[in-house]
PDBQT receptor file of N, H, CA, C and O in Angstrom, charges set to zero:
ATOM      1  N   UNK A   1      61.051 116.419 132.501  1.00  0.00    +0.000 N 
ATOM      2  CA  UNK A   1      61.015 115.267 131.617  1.00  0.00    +0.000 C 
ATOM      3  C   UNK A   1      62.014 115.450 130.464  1.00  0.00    +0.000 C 
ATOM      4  O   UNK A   1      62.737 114.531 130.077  1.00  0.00    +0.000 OA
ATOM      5  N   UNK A   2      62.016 116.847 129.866  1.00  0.00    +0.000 N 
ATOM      6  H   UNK A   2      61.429 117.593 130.180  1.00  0.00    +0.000 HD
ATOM      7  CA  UNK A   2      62.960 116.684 128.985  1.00  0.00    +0.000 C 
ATOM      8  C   UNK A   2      64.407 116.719 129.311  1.00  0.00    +0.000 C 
ATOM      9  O   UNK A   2      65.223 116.949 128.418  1.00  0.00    +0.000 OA
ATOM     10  N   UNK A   3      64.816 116.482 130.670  1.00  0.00    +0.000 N 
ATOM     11  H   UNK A   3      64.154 116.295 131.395  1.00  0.00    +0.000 HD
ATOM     12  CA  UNK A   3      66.326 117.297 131.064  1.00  0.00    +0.000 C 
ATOM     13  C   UNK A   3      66.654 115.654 131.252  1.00  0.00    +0.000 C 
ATOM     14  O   UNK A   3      67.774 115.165 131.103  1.00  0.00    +0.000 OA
ATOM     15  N   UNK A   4      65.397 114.886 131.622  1.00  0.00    +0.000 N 
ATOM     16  H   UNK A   4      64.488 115.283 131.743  1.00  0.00    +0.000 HD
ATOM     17  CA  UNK A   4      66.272 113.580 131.767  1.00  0.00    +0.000 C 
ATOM     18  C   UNK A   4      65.755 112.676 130.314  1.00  0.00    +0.000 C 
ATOM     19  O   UNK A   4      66.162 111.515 130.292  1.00  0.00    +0.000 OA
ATOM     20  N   UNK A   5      65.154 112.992 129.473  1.00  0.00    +0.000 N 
ATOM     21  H   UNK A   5      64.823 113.935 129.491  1.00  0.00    +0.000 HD
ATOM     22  CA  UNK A   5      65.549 112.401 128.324  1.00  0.00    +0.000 C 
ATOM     23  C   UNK A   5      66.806 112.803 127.504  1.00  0.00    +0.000 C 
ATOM     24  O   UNK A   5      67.276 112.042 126.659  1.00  0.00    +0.000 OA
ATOM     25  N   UNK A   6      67.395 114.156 127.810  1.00  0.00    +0.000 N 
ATOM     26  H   UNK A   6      67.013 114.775 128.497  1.00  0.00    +0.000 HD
ATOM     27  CA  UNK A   6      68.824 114.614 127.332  1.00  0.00    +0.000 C 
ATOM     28  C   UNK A   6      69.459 113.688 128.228  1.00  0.00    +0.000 C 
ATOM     29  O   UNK A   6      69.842 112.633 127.723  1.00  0.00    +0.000 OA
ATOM     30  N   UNK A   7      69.592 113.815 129.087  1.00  0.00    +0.000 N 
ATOM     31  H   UNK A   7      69.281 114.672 129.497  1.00  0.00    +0.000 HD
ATOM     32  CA  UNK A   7      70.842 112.893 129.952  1.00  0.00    +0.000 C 
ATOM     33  C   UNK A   7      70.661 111.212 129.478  1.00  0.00    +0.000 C 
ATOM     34  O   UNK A   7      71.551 110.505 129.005  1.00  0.00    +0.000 OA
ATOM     35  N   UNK A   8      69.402 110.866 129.726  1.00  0.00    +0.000 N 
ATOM     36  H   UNK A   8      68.679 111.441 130.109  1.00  0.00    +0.000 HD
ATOM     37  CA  UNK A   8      69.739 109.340 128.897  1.00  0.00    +0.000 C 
ATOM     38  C   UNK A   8      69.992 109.372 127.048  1.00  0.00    +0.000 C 
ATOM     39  O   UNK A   8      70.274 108.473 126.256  1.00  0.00    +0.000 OA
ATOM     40  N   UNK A   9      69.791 110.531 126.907  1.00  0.00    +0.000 N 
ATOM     41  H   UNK A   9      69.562 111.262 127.551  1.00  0.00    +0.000 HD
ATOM     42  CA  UNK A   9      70.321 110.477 125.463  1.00  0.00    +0.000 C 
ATOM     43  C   UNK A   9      71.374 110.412 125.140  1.00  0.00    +0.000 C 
ATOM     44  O   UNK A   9      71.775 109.871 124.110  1.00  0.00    +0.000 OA
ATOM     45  N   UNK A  10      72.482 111.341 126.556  1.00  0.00    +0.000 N 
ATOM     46  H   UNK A  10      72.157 111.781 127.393  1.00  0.00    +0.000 HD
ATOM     47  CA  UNK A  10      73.589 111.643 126.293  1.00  0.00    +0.000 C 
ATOM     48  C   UNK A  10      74.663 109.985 126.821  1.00  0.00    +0.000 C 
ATOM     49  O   UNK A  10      75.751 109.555 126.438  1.00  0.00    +0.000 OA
ATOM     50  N   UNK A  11      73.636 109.489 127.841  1.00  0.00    +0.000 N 
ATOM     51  H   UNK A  11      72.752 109.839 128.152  1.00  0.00    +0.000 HD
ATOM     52  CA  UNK A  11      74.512 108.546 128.302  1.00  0.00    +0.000 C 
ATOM     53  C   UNK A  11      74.692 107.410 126.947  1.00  0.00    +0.000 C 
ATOM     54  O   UNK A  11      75.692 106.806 126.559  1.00  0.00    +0.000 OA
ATOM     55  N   UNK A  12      73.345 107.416 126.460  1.00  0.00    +0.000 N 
ATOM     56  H   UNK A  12      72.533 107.906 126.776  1.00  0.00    +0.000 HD
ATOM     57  CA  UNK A  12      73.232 106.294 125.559  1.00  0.00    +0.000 C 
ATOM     58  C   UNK A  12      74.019 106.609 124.237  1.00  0.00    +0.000 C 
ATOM     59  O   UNK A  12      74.426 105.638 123.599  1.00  0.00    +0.000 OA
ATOM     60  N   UNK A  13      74.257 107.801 123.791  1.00  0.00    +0.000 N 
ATOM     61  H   UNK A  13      73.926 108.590 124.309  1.00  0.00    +0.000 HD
ATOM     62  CA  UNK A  13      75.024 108.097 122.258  1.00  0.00    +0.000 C 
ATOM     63  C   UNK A  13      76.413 108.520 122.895  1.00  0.00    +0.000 C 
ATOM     64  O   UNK A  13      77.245 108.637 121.995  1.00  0.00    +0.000 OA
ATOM     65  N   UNK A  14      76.974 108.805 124.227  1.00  0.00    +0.000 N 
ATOM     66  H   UNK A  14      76.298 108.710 124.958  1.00  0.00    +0.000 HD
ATOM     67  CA  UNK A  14      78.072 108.902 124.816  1.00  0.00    +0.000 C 
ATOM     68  C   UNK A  14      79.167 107.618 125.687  1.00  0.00    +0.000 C 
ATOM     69  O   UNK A  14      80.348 107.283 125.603  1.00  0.00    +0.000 OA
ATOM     70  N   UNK A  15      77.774 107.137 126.640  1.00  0.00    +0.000 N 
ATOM     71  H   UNK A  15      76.814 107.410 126.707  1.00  0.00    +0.000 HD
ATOM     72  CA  UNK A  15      78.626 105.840 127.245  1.00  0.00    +0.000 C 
ATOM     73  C   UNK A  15      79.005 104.756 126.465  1.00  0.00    +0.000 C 
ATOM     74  O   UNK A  15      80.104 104.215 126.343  1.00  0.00    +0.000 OA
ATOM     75  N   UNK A  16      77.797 104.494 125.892  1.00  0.00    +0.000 N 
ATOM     76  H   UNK A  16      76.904 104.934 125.991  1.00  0.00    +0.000 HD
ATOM     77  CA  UNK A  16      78.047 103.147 125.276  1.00  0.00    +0.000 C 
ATOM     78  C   UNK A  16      79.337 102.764 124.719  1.00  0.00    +0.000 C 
ATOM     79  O   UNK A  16      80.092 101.848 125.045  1.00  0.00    +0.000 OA
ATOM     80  N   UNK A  17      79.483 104.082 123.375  1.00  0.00    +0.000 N 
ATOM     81  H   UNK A  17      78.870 104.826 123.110  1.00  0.00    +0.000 HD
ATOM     82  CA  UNK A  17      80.324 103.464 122.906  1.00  0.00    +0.000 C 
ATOM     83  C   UNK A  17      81.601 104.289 123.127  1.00  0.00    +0.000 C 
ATOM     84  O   UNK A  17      82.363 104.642 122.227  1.00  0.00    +0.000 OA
ATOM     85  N   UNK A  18      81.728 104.530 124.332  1.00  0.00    +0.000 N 
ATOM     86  H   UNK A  18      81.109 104.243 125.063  1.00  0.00    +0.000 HD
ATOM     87  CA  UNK A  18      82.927 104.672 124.597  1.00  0.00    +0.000 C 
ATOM     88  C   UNK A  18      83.287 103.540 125.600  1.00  0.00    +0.000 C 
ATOM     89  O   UNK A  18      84.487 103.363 125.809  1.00  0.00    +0.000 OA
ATOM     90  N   UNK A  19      82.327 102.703 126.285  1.00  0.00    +0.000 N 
ATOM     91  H   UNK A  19      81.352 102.847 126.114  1.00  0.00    +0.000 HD
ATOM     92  CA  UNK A  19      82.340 101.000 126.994  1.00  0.00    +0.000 C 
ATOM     93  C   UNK A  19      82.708  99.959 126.125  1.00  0.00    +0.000 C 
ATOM     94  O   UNK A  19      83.365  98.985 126.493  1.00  0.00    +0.000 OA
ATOM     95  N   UNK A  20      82.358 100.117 125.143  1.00  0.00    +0.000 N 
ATOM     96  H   UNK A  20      81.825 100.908 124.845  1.00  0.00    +0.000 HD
ATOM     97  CA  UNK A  20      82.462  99.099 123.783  1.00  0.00    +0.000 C 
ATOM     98  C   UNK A  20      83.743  99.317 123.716  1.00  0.00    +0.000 C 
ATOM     99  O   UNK A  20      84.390  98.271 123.766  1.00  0.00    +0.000 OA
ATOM    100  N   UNK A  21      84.392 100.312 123.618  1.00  0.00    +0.000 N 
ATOM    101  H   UNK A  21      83.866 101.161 123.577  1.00  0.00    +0.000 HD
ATOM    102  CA  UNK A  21      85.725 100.736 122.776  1.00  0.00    +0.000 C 
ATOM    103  C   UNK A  21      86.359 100.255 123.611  1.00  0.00    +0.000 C 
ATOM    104  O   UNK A  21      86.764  99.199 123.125  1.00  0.00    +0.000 OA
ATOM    105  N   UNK A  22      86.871 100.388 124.993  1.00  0.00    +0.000 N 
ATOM    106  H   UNK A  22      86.543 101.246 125.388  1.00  0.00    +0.000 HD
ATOM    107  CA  UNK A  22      86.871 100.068 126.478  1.00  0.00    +0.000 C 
ATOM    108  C   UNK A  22      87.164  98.730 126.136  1.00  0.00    +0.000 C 
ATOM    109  O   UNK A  22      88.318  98.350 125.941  1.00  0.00    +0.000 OA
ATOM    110  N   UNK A  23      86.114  97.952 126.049  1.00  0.00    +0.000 N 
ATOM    111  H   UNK A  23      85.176  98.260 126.207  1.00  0.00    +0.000 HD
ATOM    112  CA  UNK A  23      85.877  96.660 126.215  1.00  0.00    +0.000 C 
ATOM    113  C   UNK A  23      86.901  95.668 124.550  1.00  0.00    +0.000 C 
ATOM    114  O   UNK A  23      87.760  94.790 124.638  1.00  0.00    +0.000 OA
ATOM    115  N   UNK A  24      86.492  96.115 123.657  1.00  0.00    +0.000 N 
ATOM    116  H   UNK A  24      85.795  96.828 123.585  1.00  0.00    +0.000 HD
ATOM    117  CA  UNK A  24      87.359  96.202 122.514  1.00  0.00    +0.000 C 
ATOM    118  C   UNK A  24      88.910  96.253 122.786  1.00  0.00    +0.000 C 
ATOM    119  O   UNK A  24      89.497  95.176 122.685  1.00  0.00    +0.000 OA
ATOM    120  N   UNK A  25      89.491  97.129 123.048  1.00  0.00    +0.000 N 
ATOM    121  H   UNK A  25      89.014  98.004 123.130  1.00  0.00    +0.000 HD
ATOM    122  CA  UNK A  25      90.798  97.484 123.653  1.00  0.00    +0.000 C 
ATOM    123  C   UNK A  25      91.114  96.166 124.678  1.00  0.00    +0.000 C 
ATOM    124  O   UNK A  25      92.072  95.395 124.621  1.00  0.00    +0.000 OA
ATOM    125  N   UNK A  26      90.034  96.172 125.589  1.00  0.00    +0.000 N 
ATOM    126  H   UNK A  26      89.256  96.799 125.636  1.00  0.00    +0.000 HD
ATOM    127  CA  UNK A  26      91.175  94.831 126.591  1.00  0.00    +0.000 C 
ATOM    128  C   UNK A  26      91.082  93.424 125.896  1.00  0.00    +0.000 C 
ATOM    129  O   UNK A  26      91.738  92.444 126.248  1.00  0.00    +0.000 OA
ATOM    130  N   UNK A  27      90.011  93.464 124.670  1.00  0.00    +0.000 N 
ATOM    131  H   UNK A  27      89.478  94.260 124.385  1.00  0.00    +0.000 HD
ATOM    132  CA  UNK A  27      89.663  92.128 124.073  1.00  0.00    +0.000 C 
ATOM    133  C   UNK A  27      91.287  91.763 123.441  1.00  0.00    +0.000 C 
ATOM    134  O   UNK A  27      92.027  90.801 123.648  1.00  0.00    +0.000 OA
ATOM    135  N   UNK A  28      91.420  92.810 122.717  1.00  0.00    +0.000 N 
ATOM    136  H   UNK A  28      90.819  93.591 122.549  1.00  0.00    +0.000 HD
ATOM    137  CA  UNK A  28      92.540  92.764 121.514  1.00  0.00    +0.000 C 
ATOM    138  C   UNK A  28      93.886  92.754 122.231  1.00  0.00    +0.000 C 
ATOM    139  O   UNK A  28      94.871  92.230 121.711  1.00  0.00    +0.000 OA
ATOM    140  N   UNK A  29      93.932  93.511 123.788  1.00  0.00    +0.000 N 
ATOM    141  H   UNK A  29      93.132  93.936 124.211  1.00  0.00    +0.000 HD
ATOM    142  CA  UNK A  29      94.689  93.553 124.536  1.00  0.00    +0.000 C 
ATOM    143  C   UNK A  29      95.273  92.090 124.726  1.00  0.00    +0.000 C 
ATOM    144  O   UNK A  29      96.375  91.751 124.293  1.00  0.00    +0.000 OA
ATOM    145  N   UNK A  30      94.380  91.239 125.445  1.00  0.00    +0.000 N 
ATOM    146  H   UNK A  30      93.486  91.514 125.797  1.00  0.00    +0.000 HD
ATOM    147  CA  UNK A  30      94.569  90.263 125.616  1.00  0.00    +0.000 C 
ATOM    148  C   UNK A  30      94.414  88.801 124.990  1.00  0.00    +0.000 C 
ATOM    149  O   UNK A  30      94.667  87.726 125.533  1.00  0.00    +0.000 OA
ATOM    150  N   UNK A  31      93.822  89.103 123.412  1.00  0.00    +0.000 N 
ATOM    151  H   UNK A  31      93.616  89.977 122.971  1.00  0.00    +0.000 HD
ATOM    152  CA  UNK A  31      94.140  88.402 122.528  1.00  0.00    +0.000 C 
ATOM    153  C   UNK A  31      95.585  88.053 122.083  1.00  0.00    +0.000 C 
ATOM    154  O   UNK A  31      96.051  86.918 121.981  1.00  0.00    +0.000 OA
ATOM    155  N   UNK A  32      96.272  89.341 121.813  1.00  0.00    +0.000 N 
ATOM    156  H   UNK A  32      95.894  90.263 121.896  1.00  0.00    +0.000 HD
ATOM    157  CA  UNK A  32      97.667  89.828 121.354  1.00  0.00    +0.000 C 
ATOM    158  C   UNK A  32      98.589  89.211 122.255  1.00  0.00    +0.000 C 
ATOM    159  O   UNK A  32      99.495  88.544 121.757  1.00  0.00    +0.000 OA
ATOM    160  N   UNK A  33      98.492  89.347 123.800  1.00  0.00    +0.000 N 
ATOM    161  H   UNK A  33      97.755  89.890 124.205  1.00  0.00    +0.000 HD
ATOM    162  CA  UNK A  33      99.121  88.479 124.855  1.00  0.00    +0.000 C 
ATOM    163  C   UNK A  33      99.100  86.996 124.707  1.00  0.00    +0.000 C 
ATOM    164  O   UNK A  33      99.920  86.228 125.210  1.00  0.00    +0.000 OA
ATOM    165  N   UNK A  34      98.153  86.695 124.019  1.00  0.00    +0.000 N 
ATOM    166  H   UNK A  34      97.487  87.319 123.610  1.00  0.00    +0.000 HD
ATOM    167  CA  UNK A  34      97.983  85.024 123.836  1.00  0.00    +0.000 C 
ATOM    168  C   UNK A  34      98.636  84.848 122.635  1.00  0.00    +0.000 C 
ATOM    169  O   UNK A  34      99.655  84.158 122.630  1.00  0.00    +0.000 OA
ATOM    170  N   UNK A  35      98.247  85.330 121.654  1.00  0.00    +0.000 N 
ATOM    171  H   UNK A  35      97.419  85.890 121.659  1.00  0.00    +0.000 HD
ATOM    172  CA  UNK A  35      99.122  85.058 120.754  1.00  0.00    +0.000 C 
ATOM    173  C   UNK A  35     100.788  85.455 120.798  1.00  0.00    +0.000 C 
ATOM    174  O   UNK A  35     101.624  84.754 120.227  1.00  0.00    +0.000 OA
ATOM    175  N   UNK A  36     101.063  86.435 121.407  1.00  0.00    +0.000 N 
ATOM    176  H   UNK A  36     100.384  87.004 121.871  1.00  0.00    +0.000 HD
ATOM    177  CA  UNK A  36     102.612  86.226 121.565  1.00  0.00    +0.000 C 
ATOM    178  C   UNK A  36     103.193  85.179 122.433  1.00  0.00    +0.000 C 
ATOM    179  O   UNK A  36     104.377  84.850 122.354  1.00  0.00    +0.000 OA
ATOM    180  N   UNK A  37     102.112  84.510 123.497  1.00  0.00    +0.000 N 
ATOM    181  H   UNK A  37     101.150  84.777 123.561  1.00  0.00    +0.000 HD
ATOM    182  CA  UNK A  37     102.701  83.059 124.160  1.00  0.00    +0.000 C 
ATOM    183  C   UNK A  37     102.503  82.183 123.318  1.00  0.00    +0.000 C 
ATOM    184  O   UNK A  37     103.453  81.408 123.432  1.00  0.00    +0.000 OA
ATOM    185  N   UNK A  38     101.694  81.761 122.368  1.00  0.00    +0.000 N 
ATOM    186  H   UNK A  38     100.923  82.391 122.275  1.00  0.00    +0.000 HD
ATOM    187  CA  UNK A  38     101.230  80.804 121.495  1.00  0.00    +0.000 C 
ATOM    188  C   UNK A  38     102.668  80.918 120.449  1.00  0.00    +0.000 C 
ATOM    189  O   UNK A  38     103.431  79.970 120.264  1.00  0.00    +0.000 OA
ATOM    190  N   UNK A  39     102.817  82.175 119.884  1.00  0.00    +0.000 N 
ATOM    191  H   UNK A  39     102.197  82.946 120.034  1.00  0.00    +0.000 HD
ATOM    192  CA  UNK A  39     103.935  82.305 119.093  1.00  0.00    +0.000 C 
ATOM    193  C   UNK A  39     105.253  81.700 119.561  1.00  0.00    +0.000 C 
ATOM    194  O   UNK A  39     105.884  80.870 118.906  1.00  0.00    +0.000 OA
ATOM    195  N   UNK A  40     105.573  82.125 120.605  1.00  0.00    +0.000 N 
ATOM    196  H   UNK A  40     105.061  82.799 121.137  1.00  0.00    +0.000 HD
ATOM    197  CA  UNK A  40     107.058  81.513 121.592  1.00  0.00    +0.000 C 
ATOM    198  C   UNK A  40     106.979  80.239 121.562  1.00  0.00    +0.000 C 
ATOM    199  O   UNK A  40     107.954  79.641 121.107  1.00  0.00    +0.000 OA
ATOM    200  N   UNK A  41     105.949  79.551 121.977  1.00  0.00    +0.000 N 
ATOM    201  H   UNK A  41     105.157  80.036 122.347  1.00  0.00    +0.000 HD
ATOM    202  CA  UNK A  41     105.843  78.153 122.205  1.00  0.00    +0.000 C 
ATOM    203  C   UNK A  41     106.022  77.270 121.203  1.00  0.00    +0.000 C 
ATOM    204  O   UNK A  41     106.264  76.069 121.326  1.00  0.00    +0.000 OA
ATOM    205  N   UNK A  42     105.828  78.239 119.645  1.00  0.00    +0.000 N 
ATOM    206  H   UNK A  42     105.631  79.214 119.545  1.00  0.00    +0.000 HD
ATOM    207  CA  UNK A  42     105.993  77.014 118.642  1.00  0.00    +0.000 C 
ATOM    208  C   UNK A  42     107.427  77.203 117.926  1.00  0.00    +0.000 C 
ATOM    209  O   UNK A  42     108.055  76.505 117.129  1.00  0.00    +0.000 OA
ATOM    210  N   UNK A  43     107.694  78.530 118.592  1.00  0.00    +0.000 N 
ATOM    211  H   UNK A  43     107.185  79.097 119.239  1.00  0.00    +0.000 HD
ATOM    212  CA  UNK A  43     109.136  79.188 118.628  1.00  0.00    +0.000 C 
ATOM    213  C   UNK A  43     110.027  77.866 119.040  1.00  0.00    +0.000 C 
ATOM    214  O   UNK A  43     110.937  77.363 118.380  1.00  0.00    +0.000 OA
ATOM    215  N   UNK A  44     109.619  77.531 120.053  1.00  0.00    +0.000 N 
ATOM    216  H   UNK A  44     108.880  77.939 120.589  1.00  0.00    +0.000 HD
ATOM    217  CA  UNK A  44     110.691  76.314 121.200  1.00  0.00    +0.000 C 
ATOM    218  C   UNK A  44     110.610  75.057 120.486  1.00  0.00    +0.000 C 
ATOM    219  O   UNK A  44     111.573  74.352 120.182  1.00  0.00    +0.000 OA
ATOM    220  N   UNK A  45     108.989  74.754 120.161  1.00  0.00    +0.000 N 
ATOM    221  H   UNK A  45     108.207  75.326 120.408  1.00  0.00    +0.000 HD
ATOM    222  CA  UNK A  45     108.844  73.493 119.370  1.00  0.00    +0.000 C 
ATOM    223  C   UNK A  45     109.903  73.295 118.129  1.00  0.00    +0.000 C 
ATOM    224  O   UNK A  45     110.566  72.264 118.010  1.00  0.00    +0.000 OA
ATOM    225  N   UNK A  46     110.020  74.885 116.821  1.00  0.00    +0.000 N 
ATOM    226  H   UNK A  46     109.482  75.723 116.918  1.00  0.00    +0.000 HD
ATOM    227  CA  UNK A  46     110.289  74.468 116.033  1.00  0.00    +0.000 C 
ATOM    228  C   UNK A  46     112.160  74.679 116.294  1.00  0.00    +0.000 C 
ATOM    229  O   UNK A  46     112.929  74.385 115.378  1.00  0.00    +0.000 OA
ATOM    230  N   UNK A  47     112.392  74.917 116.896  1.00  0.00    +0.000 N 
ATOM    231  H   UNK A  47     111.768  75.156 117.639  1.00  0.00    +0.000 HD
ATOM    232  CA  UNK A  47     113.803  74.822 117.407  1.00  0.00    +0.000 C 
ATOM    233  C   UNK A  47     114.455  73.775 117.734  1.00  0.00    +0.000 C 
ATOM    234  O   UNK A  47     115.596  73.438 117.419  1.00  0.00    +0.000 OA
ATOM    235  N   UNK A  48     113.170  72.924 118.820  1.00  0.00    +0.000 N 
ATOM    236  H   UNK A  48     112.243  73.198 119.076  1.00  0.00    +0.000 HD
ATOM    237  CA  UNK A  48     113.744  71.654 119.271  1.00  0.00    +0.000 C 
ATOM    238  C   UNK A  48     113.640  70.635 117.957  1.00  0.00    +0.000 C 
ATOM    239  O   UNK A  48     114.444  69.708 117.855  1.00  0.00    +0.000 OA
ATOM    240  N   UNK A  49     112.586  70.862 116.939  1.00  0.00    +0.000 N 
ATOM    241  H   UNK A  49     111.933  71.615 117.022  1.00  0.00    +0.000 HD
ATOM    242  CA  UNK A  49     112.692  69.610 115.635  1.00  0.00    +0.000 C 
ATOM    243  C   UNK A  49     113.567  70.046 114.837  1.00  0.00    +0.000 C 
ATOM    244  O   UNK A  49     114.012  69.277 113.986  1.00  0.00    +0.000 OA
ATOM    245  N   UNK A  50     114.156  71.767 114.940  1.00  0.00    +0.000 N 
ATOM    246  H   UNK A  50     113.794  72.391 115.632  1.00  0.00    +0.000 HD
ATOM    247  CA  UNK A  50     115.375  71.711 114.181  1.00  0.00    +0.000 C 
ATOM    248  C   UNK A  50     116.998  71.017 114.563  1.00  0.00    +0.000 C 
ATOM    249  O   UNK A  50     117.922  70.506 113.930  1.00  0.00    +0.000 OA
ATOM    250  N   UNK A  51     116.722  71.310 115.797  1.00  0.00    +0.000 N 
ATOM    251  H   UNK A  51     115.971  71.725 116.311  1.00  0.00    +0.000 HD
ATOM    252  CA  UNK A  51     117.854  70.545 116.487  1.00  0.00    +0.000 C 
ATOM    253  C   UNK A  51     118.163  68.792 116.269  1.00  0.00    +0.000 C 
ATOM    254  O   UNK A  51     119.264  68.262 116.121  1.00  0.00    +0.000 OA
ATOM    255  N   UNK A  52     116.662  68.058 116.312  1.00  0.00    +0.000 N 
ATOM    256  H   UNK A  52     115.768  68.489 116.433  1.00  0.00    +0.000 HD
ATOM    257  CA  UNK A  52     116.390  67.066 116.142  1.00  0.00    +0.000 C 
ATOM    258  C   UNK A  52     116.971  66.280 114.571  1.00  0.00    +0.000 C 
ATOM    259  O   UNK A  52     117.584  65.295 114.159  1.00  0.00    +0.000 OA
ATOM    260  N   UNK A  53     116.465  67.181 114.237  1.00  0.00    +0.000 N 
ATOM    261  H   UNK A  53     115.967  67.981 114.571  1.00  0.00    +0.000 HD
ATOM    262  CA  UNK A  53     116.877  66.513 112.208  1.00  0.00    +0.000 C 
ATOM    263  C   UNK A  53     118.240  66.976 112.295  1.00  0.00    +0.000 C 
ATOM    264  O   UNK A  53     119.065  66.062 112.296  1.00  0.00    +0.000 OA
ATOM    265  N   UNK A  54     118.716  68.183 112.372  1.00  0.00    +0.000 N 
ATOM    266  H   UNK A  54     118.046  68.926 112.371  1.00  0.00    +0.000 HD
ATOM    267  CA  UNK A  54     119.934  68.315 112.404  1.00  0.00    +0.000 C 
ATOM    268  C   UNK A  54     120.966  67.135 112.853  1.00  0.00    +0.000 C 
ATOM    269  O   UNK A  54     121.763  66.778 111.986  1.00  0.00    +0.000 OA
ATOM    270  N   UNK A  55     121.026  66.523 114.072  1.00  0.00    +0.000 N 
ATOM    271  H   UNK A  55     120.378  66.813 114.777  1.00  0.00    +0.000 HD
ATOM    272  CA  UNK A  55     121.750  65.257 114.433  1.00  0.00    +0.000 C 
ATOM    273  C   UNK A  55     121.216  63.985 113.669  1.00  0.00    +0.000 C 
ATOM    274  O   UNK A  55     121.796  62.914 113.494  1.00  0.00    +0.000 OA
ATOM    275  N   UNK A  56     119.926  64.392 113.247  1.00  0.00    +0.000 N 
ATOM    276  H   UNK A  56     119.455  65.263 113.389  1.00  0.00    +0.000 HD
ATOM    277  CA  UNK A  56     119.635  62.921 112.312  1.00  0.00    +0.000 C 
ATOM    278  C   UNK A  56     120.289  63.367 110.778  1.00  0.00    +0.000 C 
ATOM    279  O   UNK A  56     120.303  62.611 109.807  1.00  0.00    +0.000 OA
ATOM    280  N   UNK A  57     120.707  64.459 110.789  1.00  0.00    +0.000 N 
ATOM    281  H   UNK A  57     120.697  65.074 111.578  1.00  0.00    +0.000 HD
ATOM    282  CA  UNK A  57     121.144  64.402 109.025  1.00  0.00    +0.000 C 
ATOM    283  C   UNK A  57     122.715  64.229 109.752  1.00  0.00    +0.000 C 
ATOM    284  O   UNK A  57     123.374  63.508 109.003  1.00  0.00    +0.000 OA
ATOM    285  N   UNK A  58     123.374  64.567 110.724  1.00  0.00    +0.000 N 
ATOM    286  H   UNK A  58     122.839  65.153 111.333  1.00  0.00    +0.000 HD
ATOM    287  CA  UNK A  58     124.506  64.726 111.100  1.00  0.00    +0.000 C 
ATOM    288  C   UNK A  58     124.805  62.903 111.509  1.00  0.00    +0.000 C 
ATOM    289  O   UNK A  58     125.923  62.471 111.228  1.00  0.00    +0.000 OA
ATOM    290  N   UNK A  59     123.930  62.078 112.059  1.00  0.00    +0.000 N 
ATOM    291  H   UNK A  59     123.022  62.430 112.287  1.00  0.00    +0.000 HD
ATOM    292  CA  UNK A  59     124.284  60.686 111.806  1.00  0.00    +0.000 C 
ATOM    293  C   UNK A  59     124.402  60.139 110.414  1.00  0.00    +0.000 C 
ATOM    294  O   UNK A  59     125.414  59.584 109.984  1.00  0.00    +0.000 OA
ATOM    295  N   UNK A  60     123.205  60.350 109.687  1.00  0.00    +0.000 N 
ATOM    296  H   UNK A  60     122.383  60.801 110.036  1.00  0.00    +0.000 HD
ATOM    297  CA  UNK A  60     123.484  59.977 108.288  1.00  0.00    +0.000 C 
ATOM    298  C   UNK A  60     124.374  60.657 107.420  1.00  0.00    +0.000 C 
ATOM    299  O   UNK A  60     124.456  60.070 106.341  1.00  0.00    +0.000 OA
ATOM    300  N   UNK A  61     124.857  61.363 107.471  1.00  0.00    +0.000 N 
ATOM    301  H   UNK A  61     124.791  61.840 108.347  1.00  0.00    +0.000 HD
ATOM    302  CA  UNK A  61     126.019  61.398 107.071  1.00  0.00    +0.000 C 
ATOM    303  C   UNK A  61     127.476  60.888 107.283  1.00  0.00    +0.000 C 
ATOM    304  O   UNK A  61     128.267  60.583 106.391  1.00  0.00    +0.000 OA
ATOM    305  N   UNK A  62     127.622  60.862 108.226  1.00  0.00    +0.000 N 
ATOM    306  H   UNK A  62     126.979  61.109 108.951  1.00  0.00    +0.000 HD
ATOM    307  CA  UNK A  62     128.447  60.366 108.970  1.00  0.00    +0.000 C 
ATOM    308  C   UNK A  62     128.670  58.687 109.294  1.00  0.00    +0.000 C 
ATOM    309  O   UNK A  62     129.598  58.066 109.812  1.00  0.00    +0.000 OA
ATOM    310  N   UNK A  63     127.060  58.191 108.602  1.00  0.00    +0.000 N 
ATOM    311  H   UNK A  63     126.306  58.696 108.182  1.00  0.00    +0.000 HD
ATOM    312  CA  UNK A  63     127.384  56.544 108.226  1.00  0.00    +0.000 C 
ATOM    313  C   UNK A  63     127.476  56.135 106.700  1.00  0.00    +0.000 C 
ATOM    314  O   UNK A  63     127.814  55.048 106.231  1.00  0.00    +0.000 OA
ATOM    315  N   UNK A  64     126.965  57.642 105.854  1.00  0.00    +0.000 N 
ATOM    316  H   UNK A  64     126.690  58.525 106.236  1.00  0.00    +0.000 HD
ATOM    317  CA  UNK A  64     127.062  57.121 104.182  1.00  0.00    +0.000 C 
ATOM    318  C   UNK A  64     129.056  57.381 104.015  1.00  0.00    +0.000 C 
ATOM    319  O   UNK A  64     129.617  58.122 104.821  1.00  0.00    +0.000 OA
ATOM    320  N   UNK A  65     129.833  56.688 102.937  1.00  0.00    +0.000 N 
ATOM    321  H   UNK A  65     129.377  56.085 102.282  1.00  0.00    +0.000 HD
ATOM    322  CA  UNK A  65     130.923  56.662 102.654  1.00  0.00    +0.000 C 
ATOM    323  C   UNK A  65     130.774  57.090 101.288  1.00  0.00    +0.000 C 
ATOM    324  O   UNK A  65     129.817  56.644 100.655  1.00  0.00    +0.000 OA
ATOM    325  N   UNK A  66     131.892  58.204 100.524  1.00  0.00    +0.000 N 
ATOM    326  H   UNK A  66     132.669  58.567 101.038  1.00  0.00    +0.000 HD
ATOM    327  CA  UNK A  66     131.368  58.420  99.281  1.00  0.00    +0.000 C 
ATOM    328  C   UNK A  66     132.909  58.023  98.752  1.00  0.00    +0.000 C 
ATOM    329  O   UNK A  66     133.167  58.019  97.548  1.00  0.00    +0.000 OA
TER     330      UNK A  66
């Protein structure tokens, strides 16, 4: 009785939280992956509205006369 209350003692103050940590790691893992696609994407967005105003300040200029 006592050899297997050591072993579930050991699993329980040993496995756990080395499963947690485990589990932690692929959370953040694959948080970090989303956010670097999320990042790119607004990467492209804010590129394409820079491009955008750019030819709209490049018309208006190009119709004011000074």
């Amino acid at each position: 009785m006592d050899t297997l209350q050591a072993v579930v003692t050991i699993l329980g103050n040993g496995f756990f939280p080395i499963a947690v940590c485990g589990f932690l790691f692929w959370y953040v893992w694959n948080k970090d992956k989303q956010h670097k696609d999320e990042i790119s994407e607004l990467r492209k967005s804010i590129d394409n509205n820079t491009k955008v105003l750019q030819k709209f300040i490049d018309k208006m200029e190009g119709g004011v006369k000074l």
